[in-house]
FINUSE-419302 format. One record per residue (C-alpha): residue number from 0; residue in three letters; x, y, z. Coordinates in steps of 0.1 Angstrom, whole numbers. Each point is the difference from the previous one (the first is absolute). Layout:
BEGIN
 seq type     x     y     z
 NUM  ala     X     Y     Z
...
REM end
This chain:
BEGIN
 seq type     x     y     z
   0  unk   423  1359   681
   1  unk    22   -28    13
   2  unk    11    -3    29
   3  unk    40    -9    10
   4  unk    13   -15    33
   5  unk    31    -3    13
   6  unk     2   -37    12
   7  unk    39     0    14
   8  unk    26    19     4
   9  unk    42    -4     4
  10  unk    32    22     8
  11  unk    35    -8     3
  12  unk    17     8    30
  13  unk    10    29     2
  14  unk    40    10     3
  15  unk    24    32    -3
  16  unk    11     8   -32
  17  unk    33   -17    -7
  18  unk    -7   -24    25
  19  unk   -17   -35    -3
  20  unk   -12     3   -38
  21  unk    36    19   -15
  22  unk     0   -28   -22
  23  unk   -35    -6    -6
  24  unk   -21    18   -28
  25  unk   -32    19    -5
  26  unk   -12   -25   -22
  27  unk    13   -30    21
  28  unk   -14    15    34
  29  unk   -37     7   -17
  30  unk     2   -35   -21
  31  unk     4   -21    38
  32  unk   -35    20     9
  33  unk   -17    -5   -28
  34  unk    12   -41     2
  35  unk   -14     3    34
  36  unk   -32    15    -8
  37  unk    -5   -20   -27
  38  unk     3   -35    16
  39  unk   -23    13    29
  40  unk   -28     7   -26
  41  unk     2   -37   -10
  42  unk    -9    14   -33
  43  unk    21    -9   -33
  44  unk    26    27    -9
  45  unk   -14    -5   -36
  46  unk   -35    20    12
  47  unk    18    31    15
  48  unk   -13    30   -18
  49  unk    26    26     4
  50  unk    28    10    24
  51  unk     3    38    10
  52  unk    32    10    21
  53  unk    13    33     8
  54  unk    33    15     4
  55  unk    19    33     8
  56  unk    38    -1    -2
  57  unk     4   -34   -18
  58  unk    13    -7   -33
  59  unk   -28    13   -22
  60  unk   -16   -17   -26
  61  unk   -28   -24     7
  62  unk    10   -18    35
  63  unk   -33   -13     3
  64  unk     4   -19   -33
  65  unk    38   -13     9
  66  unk   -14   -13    36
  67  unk   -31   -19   -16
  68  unk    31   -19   -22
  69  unk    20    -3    25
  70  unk   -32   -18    22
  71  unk   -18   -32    -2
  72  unk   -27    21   -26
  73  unk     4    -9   -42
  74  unk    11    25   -22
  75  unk   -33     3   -13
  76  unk   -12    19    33
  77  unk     4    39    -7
  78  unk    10    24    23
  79  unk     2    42     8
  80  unk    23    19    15
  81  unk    -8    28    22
  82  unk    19    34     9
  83  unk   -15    20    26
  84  unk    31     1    27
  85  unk    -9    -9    31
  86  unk   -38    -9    -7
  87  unk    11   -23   -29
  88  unk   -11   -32    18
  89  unk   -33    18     8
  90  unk   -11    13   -35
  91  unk    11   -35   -11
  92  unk   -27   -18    17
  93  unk   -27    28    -5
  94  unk     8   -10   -37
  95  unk    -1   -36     4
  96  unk   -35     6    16
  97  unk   -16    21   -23
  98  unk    13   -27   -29
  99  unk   -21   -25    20
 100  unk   -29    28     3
 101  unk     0     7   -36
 102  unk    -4   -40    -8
 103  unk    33     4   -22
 104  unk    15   -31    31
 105  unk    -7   -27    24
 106  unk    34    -3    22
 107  unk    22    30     3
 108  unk    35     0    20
 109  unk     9    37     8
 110  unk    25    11    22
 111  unk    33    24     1
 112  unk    38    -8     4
 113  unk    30    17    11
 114  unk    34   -13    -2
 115  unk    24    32     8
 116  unk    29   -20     4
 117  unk    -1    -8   -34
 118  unk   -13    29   -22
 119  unk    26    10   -22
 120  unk    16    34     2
 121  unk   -12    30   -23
 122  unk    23    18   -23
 123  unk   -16    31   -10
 124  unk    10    11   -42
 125  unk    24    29    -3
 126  unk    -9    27   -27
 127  unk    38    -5    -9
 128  unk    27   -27    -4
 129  unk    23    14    18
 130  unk   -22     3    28
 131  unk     4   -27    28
 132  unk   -32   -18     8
 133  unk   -22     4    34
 134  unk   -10   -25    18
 135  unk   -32     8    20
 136  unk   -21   -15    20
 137  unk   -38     3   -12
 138  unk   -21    16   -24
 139  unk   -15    33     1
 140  unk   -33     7    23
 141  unk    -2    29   -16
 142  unk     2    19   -35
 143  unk    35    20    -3
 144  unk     4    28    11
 145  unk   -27    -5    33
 146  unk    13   -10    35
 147  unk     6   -38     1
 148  unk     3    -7    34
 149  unk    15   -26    18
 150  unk   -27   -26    18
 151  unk    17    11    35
 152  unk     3    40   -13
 153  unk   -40   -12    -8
 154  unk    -8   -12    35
 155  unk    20    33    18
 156  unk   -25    20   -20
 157  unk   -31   -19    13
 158  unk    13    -2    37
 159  unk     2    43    -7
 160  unk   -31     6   -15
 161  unk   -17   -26    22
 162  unk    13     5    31
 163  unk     9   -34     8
 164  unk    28    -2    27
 165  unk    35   -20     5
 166  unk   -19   -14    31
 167  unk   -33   -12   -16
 168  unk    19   -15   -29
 169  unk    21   -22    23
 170  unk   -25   -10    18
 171  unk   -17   -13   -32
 172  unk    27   -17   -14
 173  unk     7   -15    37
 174  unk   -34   -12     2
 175  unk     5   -18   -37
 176  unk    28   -21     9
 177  unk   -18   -14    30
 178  unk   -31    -8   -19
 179  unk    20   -19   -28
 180  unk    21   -14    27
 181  unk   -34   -12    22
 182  unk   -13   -13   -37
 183  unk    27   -24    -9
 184  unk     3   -12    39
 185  unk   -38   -11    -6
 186  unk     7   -15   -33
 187  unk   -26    25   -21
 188  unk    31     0   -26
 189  unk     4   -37    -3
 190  unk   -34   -10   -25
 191  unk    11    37   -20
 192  unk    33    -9    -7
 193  unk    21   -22   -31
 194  unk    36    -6    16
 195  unk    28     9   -23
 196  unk    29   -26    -6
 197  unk    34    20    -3
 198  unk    36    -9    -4
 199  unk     4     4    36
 200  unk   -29   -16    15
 201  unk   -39    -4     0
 202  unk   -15    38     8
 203  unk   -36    -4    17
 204  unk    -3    31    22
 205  unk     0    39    -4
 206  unk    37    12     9
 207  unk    -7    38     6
 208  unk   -24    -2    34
 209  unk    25    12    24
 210  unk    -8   -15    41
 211  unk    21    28    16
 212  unk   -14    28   -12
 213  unk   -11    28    28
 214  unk    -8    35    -6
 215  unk    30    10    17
 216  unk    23   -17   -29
 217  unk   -26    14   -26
 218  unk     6    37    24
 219  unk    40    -6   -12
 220  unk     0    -1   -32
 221  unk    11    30   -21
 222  unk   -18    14   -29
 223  unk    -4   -17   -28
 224  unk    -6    20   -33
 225  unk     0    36    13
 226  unk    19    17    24
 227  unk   -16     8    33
 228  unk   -30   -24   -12
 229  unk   -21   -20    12
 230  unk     1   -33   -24
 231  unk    23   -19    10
 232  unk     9   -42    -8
 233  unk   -17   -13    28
 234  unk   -35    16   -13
 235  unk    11    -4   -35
 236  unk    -6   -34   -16
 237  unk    27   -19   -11
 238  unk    13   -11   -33
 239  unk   -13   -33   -14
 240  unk    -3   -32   -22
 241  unk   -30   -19     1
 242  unk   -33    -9   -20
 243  unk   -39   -12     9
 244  unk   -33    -7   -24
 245  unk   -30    -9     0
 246  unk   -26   -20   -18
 247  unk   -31    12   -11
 248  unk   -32   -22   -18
 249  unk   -30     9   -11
 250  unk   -32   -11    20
 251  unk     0   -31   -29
 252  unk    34   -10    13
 253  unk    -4     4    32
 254  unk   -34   -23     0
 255  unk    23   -25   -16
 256  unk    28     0    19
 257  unk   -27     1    35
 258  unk    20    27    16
 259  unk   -10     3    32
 260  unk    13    34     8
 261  unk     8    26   -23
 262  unk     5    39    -4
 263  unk   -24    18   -23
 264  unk    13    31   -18
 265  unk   -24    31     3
 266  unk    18    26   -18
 267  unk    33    17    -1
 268  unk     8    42    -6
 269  unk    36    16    -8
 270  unk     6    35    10
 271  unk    28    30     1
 272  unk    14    29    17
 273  unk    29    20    -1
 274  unk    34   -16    -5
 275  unk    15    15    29
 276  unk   -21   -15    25
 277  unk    -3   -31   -24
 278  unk   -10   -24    27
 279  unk   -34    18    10
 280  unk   -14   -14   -32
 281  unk   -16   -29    18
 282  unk   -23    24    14
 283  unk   -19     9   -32
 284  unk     0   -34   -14
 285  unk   -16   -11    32
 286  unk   -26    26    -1
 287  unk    -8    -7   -37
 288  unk    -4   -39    11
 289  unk   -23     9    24
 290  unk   -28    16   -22
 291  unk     3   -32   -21
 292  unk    -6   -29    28
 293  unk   -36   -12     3
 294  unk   -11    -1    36
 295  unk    18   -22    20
 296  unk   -21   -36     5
 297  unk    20   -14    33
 298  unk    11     9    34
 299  unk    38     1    17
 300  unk    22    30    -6
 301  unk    13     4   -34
 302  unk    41   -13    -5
 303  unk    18    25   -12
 304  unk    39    -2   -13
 305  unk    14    33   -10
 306  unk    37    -2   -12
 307  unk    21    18    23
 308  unk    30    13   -17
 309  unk     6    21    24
 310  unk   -15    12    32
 311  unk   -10    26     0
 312  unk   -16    -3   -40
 313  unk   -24   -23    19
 314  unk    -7    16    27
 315  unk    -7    36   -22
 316  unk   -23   -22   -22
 317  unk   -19   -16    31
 318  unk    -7    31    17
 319  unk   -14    14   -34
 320  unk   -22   -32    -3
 321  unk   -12     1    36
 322  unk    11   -34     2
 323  unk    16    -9    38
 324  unk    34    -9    -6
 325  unk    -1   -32    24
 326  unk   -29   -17   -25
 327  unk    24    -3   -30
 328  unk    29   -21    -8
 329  unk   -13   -28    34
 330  unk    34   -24   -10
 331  unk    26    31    -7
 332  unk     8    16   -33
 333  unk    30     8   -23
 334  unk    15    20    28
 335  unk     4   -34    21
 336  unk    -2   -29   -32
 337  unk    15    28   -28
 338  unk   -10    12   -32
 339  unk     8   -15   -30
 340  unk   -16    25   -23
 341  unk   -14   -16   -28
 342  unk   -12   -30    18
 343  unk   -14    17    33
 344  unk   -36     4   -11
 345  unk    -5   -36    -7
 346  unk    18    -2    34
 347  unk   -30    19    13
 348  unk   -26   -20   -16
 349  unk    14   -35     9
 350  unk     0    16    35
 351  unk   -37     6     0
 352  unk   -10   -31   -14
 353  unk    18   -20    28
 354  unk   -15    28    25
 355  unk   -30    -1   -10
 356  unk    -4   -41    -4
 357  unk    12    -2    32
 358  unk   -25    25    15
 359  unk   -26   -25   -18
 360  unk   -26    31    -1
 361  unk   -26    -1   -31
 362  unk     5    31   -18
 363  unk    24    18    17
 364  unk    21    25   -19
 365  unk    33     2    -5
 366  unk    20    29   -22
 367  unk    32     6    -9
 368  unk    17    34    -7
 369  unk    32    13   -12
 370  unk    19    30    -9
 371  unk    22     1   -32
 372  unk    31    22   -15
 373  unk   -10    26   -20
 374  unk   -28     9    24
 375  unk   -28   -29   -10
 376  unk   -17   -22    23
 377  unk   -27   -34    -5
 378  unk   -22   -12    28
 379  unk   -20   -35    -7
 380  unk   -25   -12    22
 381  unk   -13   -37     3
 382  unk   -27   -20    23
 383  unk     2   -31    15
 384  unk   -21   -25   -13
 385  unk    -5   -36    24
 386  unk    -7   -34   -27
 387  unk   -22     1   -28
 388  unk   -37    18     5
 389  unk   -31   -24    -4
 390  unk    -8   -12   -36
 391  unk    34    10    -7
REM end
C-alpha cells in the first residue's frame, strides 16, 4: 500500500460569524487556501488530483467543486463534498489519504469550510398551501419522532451524566484563551495562516481570543441553554466563519517535490454514541484508532487537538480517554480561536502539522479528534516524518 503525507497545511483566520467575512463566501474563503497551498507546493495546478472539502450549514450541493472553480485549479481537477457536521474537515482528509493509499492520486487538497454568515436560511415545505412556511435553523440529528437536542441541551446532559462542574469547565475554557493568546504573541500562527482581504481591510489574526478573560468574569455569566446550568457562553465556543486544508502526496510526490518535513497518515476510525450526549463520540472513535496504529517508531509526547465545542464535552471525553487535560490543545482550541464547524477538523490538522514541524521530532504522533451532531465522532492520527530516508 501507498503511503500519503501531508506536506503543508493552511487556515483562514478565524472571525465571528457576521463579522469580518459577512460578505465573503464558502467557496471564496476555501478558494484563497487552496491558491495559497497551491503556490507553496510549487507544483502546477494542472497535476492536482482531487480537492475534498467539507461543510455543515453551507449551501449544499458540491462546495468543494464550486471552491476548486473559484481557485487557481482548472476545471478539469474534480472534487467531493463531505457532510459529517462538525468532523467534515476531518473525514475530508482521511478520504483524501486513503485516495493517495489506494494509488487512485498523487496530490490531494482536503480541507473543510464554514461560512455562517452566509448560508442561506431554510424554509421547511408545508403539507398545505395555506400553511405559512418555517424557517429553521438546521437539519435533523435525529429521525422524527426521537429527542433532537440542542448542542447546548447536548452538553447540559454530559456535564449531568459526567459530573463535570461550572468550576472545572471555566477553568478550561480560561486556560484556552491564554494558550491561543500565548500562541499568537509567539507568532506559532503566522507560517499556518492565509490573511483574508475584505471590504474593510486586510484580516491576518484570529478575532475571538479574548486578553481579559478571568475566572471571575467566566463565574458571572448566566446560563446559557438550560436554566440553573452549567454551560454557559464563556465555556461555550463561539459562532464562526472560517476555512483550512491541507495537502497530501504520495511517497512518489513527495520524493519529487524533496519535502523535507511531512506528516504521514497511519489510519483514521469513526465512532457513535447516543444522541443525547452526542459529543462523547470522540471517545469510541479514539479507541477504535488505537487498535489500528502500528507501534509508535519515535520519541516526544504525542500532539493531540481535540475540538472543544464546549467544555465540558472535552473534558467528559478526556477523562474517559485517560488523557491529562493540560497535554491537548498546547496553542488553545475553539473555545479561545472558535469553531467553525465544517472546517474545524482541518483546523486541527493544520495545527498539528505546524506543531509538530516545529517540535522537529522524527516520528512523533500527532491525532486529531472530534465530536459530531447526531452523535458521531472521527479521530486521525499522523507521525512526523524529518526529510527523505536514505535511498529515498
Amino acid at each position: 500500500m501507498n503511503n500519503a503525507y501531508i506536506i503543508n497545511a493552511a487556515r483562514t483566520p478565524i472571525v465571528r460569524a457576521g463579522k469580518e467575512y459577512s460578505r465573503i463566501t464558502a467557496d471564496q474563503l476555501l478558494a484563497q487556501v487552496i491558491d495559497e497551498l497551491v503556490e507553496r507546493s510549487g507544483i502546477s495546478p494542472l497535476e492536482v488530483d482531487h480537492v475534498f472539502a467539507g461543510s455543515a450549514a453551507g449551501p449544499g450541493g458540491n462546495i468543494a467543486r464550486v471552491a476548486t472553480l473559484a481557485s487557481v485549479l482548472p476545471a478539469t481537477v474534480s472534487a467531493t463534498s463531505i457532510d459529517a457536521q462538525c468532523a467534515s474537515g476531518l473525514e475530508a482528509i482521511a478520504a483524501g489519504a486513503r485516495m493517495i493509499r489506494s494509488g487512485e492520486a498523487h496530490f490531494v487538497v482536503a480541507g473543510g469550510v464554514e461560512s455562517v454568515s452566509t448560508a442561506p436560511w431554510r424554509v421547511e415545505k408545508q403539507s398545505s398551501a395555506l400553511t405559512p412556511p418555517r424557517v429553521y435553523s438546521r437539519a435533523r440529528f435525529t429521525p422524527a419522532p426521537d429527542p433532537d437536542p440542542e448542542m447546548g441541551e447536548a452538553a447540559e446532559n454530559i456535564a449531568r451524566a459526567y459530573g463535570i462542574s461550572r468550576e472545572r469547565q471555566d477553568a478550561f475554557a480560561l486556560r484556552s484563551h491564554q494558550r491561543a493568546l500565548q500562541a499568537n504573541f509567539d507568532g506559532h500562527f503566522i507560517q499556518e495562516m492565509v490573511p483574508i482581504e475584505t471590504s474593510s481591510g486586510r484580516i491576518a489574526a484570529d478575532s475571538c481570543p479574548r486578553s481579559g478573560l478571568t475566572l471571575r468574569k467566566l463565574a458571572a455569566l448566566k446560563p446559557a441553554f438550560v436554566p440553573g446550568g452549567t454551560v454557559t457562553a464563556g465555556n461555550s465556543c463561539p459562532i464562526n466563519d472560517g476555512a483550512a486544508a491541507v495537502i497530501l502526496v504520495s511517497d512518489q510526490m513527495r520524493r519529487r517535490l524533496k519535502a523535507n518535513f511531512s506528516l504521514k497518515y497511519l489510519a483514521a476510525a469513526s465512532g457513535a454514541c447516543d444522541p443525547q450526549v452526542l459529543g462523547m463520540a470522540a471517545v469510541p472513535a479514539y479507541r477504535k484508532l488505537t487498535g489500528l496504529l502500528p507501534p509508535a517508531s519515535g520519541t516526544g509526547t504525542p500532539l493531540i487537538e481535540f475540538n472543544e465545542a464546549f467544555a465540558v464535552q472535552a473534558l467528559a471525553c478526556l477523562d474517559e480517554l485517560e488523557i491529562p487535560e493540560e497535554q491537548v490543545n498546547i496553542n488553545g482550541g475553539a473555545l479561545a480561536l472558535g469553531h467553525p464547524y465544517g472546517a474545524s477538523g482541518a483546523i486541527l490538522a493544520t495545527r498539528l502539522y505546524w506543531q509538530a514541524k516545529q517540535a522537529h521530532l522524527n516520528g512523533q504522533r500527532a491525532i486529531a479528534l472530534m465530536a459530531a451532531a447526531g452523535g458521531t465522532g472521527g479521530a486521525v492520527a499522523f507521525e512526523s516524518v524529518l526529510g527523505l530516508q536514505t535511498g529515498e
